[in-house]
C-alpha positions as CSV (number, residue, x, y, z in Angstrom):
1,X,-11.2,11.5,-2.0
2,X,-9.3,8.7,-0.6
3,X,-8.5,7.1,2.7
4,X,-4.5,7.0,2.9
5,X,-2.4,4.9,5.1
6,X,1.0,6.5,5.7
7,X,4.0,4.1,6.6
8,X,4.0,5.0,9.8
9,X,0.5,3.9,10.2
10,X,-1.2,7.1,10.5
11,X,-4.3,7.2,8.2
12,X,-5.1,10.8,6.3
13,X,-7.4,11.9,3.7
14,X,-5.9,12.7,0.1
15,X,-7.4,14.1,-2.6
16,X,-6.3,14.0,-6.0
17,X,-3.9,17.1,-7.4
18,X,-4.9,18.8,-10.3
19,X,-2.0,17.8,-12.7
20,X,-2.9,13.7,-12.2
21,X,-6.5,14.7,-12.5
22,X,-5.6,16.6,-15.7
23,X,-3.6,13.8,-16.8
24,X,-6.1,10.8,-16.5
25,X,-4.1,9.0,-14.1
26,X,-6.3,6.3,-12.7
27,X,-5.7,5.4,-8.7
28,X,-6.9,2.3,-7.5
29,X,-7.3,1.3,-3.7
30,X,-3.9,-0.7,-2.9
31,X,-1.7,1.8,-4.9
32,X,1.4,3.3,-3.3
33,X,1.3,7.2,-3.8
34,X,3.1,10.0,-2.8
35,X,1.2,12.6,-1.1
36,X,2.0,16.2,0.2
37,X,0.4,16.4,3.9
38,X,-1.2,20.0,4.7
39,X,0.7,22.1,7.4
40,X,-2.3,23.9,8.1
41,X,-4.3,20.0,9.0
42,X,-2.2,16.9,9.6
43,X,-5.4,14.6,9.2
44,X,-5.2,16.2,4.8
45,X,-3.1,15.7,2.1
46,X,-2.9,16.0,-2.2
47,X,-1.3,12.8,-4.1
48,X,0.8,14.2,-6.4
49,X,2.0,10.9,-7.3
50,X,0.8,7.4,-8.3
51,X,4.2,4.8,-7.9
52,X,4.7,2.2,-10.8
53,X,4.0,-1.2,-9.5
54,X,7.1,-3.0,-11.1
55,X,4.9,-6.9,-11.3
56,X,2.1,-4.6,-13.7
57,X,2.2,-5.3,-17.3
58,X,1.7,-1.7,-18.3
């Protein structure tokens, strides 16, 4: 579980989605992500997405 900040400010819980958990994807605090917010509870969401950092060597 992580502590998200949205760009608006707003700060959410995320949890990882299955397919980056399947995947091995590795998410560090200071990562951008994308996330899909619950529409059952505003305050939840699943990262679905981890966003390249272009100055990373990978």
């Amino acid at each position: 579980m992580f502590r998200v900040r949205l760009d608006n400010e707003d700060l959410i819980l995320g949890y990882v989605s299955g397919r980056i958990r399947r995947s091995f994807i590795r998410i560090l605090p200071g990562d951008r992500v994308k996330i899909e917010v619950s529409r059952y509870d505003s305050t939840r969401g699943r990262i679905i997405y981890r966003i390249r950092n272009k100055d990373s060597i990978d």
